[in-house]
Backbone atoms as SQL, in Angstrom:
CREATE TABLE atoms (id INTEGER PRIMARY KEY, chain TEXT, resi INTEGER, resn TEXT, atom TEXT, x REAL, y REAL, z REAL);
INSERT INTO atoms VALUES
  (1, 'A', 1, 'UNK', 'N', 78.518, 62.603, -39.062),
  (2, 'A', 1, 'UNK', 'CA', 78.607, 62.727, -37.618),
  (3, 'A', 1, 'UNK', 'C', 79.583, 61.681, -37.087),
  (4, 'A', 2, 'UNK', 'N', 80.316, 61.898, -36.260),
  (5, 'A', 2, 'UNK', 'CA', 81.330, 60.972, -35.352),
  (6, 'A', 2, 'UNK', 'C', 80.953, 60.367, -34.394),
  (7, 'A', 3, 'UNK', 'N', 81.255, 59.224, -34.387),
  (8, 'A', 3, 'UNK', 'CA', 80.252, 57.854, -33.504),
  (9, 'A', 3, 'UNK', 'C', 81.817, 57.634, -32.433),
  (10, 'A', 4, 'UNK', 'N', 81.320, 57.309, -31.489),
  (11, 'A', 4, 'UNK', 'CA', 82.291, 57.155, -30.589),
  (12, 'A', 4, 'UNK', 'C', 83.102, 56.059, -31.491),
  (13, 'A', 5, 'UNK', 'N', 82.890, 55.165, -32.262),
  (14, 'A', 5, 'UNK', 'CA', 83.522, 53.856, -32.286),
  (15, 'A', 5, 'UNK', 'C', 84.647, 54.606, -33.712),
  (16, 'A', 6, 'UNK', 'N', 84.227, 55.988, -34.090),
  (17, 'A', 6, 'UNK', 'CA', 85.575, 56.403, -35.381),
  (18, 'A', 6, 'UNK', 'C', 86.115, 56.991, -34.226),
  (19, 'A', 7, 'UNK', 'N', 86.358, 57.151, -32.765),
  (20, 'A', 7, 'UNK', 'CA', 87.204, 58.158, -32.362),
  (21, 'A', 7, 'UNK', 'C', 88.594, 57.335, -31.841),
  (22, 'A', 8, 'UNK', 'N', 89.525, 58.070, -31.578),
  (23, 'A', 8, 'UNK', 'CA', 91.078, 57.451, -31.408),
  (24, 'A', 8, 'UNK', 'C', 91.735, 58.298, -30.349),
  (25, 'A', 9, 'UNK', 'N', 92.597, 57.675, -29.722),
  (26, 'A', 9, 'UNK', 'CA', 93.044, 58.410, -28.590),
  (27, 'A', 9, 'UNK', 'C', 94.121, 59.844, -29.338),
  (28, 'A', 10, 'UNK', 'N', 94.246, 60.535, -28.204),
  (29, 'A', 10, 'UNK', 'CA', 94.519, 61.836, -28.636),
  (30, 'A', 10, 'UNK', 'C', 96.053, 61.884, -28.381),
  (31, 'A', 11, 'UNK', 'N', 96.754, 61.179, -27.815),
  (32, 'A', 11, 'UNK', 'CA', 97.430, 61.234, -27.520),
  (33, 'A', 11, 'UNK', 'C', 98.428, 62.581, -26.694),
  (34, 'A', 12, 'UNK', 'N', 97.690, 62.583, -26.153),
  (35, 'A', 12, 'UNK', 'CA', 97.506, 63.581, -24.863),
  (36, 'A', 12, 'UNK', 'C', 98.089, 63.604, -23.027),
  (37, 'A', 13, 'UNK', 'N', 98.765, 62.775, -23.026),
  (38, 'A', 13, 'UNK', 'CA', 98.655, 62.037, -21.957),
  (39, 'A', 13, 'UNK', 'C', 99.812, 61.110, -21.247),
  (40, 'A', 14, 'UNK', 'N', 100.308, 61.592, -20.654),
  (41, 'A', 14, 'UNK', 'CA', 102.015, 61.534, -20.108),
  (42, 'A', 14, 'UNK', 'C', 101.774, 60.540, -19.104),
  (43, 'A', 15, 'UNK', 'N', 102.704, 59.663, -19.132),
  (44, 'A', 15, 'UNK', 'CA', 102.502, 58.617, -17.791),
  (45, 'A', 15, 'UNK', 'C', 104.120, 58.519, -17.091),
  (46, 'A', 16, 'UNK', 'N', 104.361, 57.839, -15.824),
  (47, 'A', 16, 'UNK', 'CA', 105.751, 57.733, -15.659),
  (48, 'A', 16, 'UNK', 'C', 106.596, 59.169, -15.542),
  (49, 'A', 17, 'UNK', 'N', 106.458, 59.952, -14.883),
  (50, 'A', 17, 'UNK', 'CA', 106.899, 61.075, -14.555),
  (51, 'A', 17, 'UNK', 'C', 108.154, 61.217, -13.601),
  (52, 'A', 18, 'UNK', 'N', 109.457, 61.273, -14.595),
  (53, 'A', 18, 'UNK', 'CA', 110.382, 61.868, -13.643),
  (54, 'A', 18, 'UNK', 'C', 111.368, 62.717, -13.693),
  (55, 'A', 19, 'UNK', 'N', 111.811, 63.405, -12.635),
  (56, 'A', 19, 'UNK', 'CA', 112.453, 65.314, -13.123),
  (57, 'A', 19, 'UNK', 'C', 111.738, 65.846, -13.535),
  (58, 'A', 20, 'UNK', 'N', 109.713, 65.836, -13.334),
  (59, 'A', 20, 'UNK', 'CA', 108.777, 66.756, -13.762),
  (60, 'A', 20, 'UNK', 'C', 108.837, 66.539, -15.839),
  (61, 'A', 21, 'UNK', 'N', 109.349, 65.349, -15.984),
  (62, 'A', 21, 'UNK', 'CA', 109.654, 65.311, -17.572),
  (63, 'A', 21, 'UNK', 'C', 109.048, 63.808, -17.567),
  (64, 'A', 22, 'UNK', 'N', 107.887, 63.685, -18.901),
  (65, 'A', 22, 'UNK', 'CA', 106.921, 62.692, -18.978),
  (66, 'A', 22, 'UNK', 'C', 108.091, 61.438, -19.589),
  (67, 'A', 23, 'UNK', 'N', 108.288, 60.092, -19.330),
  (68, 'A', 23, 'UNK', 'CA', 108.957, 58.865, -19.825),
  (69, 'A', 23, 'UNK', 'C', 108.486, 58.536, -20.795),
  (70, 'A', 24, 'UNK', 'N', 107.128, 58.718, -20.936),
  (71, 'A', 24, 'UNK', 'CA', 106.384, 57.435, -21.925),
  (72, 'A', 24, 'UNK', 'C', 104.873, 59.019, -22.235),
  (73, 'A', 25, 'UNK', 'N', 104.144, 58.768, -23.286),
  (74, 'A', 25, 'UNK', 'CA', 102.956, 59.422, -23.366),
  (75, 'A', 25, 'UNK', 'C', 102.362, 58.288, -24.137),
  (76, 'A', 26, 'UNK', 'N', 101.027, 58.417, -24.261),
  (77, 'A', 26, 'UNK', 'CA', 100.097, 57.911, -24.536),
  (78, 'A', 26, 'UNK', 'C', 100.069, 57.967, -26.510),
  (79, 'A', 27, 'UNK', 'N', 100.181, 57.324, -27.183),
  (80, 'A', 27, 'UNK', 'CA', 100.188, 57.391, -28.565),
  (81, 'A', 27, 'UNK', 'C', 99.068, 57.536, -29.248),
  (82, 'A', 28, 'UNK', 'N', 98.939, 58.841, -30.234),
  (83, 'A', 28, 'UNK', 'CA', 97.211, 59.404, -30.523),
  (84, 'A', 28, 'UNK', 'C', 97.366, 58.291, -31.757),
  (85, 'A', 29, 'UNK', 'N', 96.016, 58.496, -32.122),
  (86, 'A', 29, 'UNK', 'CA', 95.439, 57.351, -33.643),
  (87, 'A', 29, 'UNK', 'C', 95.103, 56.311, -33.124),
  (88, 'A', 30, 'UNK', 'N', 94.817, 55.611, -32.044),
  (89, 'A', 30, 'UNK', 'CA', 94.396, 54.550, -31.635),
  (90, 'A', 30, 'UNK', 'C', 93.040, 54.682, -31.673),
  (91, 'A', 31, 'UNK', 'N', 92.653, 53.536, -32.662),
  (92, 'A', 31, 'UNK', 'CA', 91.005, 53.518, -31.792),
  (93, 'A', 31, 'UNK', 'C', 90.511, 53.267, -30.625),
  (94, 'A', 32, 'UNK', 'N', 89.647, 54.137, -29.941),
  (95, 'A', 32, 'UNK', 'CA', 89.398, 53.826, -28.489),
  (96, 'A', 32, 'UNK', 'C', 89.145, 52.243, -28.179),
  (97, 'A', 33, 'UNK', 'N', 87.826, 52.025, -29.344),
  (98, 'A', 33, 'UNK', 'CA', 87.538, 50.227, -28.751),
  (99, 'A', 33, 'UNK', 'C', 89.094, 49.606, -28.428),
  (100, 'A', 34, 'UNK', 'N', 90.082, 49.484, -29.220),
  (101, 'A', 34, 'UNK', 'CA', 91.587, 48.850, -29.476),
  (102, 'A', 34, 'UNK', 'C', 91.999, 49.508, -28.214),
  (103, 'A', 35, 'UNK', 'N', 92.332, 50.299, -27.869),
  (104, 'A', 35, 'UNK', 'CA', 92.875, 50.994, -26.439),
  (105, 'A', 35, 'UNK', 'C', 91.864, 50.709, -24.680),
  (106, 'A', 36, 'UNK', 'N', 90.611, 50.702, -25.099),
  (107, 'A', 36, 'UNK', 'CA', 89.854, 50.169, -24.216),
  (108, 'A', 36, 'UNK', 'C', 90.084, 48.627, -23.731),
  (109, 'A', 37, 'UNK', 'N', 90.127, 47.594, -24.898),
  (110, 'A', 37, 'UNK', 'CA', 90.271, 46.290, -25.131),
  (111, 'A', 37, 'UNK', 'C', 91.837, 46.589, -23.795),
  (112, 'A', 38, 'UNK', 'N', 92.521, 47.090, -24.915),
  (113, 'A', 38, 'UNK', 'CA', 94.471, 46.786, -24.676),
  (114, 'A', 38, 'UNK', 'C', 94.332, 47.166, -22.272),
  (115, 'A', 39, 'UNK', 'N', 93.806, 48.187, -22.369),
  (116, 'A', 39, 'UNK', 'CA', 93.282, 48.641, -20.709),
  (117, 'A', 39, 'UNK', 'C', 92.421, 47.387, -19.818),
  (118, 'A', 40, 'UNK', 'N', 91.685, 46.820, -20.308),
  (119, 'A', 40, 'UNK', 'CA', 91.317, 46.026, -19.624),
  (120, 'A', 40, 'UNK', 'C', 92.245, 44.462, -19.333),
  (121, 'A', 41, 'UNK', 'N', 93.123, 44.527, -20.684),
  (122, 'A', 41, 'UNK', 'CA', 93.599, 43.347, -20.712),
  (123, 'A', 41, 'UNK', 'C', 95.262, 44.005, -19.219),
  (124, 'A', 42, 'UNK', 'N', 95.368, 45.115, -19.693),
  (125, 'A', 42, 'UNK', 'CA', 96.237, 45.623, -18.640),
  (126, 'A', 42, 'UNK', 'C', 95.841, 45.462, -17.066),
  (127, 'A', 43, 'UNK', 'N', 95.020, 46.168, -16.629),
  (128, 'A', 43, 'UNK', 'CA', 94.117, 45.493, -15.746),
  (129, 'A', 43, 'UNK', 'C', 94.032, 44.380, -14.856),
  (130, 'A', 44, 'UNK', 'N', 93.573, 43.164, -16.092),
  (131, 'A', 44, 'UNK', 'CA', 94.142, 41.887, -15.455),
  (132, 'A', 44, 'UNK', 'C', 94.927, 41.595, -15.090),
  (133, 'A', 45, 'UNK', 'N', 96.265, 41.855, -15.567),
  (134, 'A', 45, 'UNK', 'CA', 97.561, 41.118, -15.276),
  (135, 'A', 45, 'UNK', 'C', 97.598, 41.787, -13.896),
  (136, 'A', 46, 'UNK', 'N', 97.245, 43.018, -13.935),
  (137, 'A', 46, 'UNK', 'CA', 97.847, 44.020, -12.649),
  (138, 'A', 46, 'UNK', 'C', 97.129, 43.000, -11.637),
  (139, 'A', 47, 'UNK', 'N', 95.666, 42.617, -11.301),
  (140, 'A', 47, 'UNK', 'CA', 94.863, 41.593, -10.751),
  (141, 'A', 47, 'UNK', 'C', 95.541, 41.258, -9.917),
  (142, 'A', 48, 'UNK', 'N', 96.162, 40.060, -11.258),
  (143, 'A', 48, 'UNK', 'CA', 96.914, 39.083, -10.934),
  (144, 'A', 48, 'UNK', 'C', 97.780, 38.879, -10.129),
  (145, 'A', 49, 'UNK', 'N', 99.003, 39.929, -10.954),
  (146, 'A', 49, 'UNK', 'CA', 100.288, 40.044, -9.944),
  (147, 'A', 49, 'UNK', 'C', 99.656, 40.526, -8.371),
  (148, 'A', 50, 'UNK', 'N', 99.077, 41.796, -8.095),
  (149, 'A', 50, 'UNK', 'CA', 98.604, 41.832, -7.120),
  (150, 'A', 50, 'UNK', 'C', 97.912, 41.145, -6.146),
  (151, 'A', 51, 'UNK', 'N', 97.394, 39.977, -6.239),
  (152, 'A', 51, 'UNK', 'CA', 96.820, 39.192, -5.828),
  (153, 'A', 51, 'UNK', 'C', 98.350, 37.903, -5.349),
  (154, 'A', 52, 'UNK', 'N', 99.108, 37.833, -6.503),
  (155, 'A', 52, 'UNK', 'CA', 100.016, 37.057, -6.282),
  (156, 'A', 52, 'UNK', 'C', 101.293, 37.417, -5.114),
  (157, 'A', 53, 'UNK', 'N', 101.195, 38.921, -5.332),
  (158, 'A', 53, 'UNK', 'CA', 102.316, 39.674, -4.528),
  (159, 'A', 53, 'UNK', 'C', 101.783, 39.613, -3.262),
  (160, 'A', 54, 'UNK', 'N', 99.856, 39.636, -2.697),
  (161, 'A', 54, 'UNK', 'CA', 99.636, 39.747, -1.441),
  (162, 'A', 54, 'UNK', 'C', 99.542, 38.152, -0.775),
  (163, 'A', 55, 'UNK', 'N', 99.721, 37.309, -1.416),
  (164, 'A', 55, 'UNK', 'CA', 100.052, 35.764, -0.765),
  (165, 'A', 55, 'UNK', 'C', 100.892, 35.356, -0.679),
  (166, 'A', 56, 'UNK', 'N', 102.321, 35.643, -1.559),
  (167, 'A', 56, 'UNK', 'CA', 102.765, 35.082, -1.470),
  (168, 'A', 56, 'UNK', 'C', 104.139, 35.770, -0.772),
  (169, 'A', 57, 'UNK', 'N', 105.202, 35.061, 0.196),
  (170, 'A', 57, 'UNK', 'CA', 105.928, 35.933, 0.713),
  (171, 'A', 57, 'UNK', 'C', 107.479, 36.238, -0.331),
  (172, 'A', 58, 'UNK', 'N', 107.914, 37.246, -0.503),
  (173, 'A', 58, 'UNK', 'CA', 108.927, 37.784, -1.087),
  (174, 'A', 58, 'UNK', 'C', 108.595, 37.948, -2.530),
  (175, 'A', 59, 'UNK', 'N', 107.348, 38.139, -3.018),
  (176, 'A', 59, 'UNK', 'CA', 107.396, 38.867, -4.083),
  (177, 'A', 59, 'UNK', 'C', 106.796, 40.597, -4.323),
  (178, 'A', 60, 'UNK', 'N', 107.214, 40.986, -3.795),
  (179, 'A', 60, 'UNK', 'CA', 107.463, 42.619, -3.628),
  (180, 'A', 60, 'UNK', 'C', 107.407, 42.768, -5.081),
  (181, 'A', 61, 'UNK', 'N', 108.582, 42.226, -5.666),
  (182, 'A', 61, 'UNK', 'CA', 108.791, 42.698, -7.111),
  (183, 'A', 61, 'UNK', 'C', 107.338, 43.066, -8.212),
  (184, 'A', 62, 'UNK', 'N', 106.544, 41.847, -8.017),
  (185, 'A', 62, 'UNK', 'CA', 104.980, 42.104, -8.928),
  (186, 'A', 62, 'UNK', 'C', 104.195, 42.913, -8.157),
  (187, 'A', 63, 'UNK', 'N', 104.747, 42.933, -6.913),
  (188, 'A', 63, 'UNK', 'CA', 103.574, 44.328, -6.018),
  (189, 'A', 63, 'UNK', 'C', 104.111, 45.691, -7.639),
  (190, 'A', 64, 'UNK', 'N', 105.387, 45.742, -7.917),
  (191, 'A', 64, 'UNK', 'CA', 106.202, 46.602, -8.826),
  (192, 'A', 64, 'UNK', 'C', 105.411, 47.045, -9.962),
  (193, 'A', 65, 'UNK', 'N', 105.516, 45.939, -10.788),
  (194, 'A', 65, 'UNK', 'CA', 105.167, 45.203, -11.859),
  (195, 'A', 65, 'UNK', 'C', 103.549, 45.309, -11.976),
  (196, 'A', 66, 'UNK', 'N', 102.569, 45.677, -10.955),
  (197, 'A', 66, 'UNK', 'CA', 101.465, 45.894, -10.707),
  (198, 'A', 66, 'UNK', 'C', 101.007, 47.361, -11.163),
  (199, 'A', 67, 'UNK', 'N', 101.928, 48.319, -10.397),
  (200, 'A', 67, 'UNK', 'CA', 102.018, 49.680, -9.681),
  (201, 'A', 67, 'UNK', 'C', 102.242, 50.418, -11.783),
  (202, 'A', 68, 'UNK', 'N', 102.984, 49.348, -12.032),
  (203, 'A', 68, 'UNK', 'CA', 103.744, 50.173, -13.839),
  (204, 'A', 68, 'UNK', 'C', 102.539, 49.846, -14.271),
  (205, 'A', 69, 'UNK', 'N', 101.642, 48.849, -14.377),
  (206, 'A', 69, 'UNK', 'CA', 100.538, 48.277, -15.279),
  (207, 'A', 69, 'UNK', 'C', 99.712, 49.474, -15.135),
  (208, 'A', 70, 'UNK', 'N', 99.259, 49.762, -13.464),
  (209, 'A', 70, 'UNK', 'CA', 97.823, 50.822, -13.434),
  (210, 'A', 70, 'UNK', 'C', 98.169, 51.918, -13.551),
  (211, 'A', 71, 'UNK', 'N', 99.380, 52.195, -13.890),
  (212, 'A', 71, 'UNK', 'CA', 99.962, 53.677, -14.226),
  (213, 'A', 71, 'UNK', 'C', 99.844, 53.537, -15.606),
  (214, 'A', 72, 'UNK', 'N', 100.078, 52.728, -16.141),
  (215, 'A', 72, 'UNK', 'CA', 99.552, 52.429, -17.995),
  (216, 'A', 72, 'UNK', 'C', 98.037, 52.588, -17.991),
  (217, 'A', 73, 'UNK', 'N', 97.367, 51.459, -17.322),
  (218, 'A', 73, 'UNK', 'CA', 96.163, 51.699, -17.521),
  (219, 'A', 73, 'UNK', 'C', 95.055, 52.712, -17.373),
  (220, 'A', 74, 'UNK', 'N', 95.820, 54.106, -16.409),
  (221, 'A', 74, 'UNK', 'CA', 95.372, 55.451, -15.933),
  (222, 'A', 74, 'UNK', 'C', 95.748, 56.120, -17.231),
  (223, 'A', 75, 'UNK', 'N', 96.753, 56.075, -17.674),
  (224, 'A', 75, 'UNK', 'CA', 97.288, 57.025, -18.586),
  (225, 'A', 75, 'UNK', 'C', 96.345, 56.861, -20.123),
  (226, 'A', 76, 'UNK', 'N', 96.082, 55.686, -20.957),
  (227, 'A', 76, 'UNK', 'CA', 95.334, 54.994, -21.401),
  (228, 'A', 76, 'UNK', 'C', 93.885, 55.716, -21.070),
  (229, 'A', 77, 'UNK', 'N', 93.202, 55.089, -20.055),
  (230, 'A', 77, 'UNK', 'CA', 91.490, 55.509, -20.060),
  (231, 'A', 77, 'UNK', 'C', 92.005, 57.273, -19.673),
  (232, 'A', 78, 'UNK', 'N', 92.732, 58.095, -18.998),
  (233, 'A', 78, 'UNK', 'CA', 92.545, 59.385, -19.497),
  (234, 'A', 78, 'UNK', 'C', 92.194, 59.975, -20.655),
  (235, 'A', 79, 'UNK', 'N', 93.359, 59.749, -21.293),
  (236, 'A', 79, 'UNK', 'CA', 93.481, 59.940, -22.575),
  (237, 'A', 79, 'UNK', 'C', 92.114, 59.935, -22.909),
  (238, 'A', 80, 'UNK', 'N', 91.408, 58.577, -23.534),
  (239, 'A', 80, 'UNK', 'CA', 90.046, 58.541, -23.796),
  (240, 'A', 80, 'UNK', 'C', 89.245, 59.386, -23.318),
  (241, 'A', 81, 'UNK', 'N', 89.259, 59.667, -22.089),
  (242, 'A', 81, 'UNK', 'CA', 88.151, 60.613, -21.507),
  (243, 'A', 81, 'UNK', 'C', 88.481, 61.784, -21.997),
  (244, 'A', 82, 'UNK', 'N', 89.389, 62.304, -21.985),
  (245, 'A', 82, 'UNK', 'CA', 90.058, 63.608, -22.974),
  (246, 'A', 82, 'UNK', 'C', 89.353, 63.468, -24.381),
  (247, 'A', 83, 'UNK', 'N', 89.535, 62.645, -25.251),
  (248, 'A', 83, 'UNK', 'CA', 88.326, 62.300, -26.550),
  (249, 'A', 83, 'UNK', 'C', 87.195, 62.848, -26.236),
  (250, 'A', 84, 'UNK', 'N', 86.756, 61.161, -25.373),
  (251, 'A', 84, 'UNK', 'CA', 85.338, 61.951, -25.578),
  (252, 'A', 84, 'UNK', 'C', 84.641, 62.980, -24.834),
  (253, 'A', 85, 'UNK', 'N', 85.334, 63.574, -23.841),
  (254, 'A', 85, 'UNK', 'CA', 85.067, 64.897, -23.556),
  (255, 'A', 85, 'UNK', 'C', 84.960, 66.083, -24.443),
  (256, 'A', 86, 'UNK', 'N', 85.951, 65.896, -25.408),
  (257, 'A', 86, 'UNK', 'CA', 85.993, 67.088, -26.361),
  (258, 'A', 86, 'UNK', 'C', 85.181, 66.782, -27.288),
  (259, 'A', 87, 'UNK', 'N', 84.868, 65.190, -27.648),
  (260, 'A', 87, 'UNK', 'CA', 83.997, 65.342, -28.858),
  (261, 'A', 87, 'UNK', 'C', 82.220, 65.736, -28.222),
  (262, 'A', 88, 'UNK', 'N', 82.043, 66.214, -27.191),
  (263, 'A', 88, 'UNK', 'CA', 80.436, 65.954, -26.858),
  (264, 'A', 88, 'UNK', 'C', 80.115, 65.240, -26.784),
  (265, 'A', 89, 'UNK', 'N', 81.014, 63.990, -26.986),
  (266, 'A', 89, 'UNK', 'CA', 79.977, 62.848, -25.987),
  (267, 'A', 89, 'UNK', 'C', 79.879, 62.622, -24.499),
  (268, 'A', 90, 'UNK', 'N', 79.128, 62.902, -24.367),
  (269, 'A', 90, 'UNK', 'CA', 78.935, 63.070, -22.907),
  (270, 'A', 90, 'UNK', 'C', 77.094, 62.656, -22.196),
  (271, 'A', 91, 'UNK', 'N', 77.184, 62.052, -20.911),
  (272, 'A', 91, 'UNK', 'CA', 75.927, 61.538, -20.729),
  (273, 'A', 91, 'UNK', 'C', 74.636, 62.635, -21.060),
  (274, 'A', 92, 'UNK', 'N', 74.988, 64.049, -21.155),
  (275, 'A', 92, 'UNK', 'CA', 73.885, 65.063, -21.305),
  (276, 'A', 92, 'UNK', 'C', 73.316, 65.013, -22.486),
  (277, 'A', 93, 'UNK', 'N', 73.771, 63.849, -23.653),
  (278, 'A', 93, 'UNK', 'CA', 73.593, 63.830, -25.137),
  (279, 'A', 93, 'UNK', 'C', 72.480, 63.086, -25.473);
């Protein structure tokens, strides 16, 4: 039986969209824990910069630099949910 912790991202999952043509996709074989970990650590930084971009005056740029992180970090936990959606794991289990 398959335990959430053997499953890996599917790589499924297009981020950065432009001319309707995906930049970047999501890379399958990852273990979720390793991709979960890598998302949260994404996350933070976004925090950060965001927090840094709303105090301080003229840095627009990490407002930027924020906006690319949670577009990683969306693309990332999709993916996963795509997993474990298909594998049946799901709270009805």
């Amino acid at each position: 039986m398959t335990t959430p912790l053997d499953l890996t991202t599917a790589g499924l999952t297009p981020f950065s969209i432009h001319c309707d043509q995906a930049l970047f996709r999501v890379n399958s074989g990852v273990p979720i824990r390793e991709a979960l970990s890598h998302v949260s650590d994404l996350l933070h930084l976004s925090k950060l910069l965001t927090e840094y971009a709303a105090m301080v005056r003229g840095t627009d740029r990490y407002a930027w630099a924020s906006h690319y992180l949670q577009e990683m970090s969306k693309a990332v936990i999709d993916d996963v949910l795509k997993v474990l959606g298909a594998s049946g794991h799901n709270r009805s289990q």
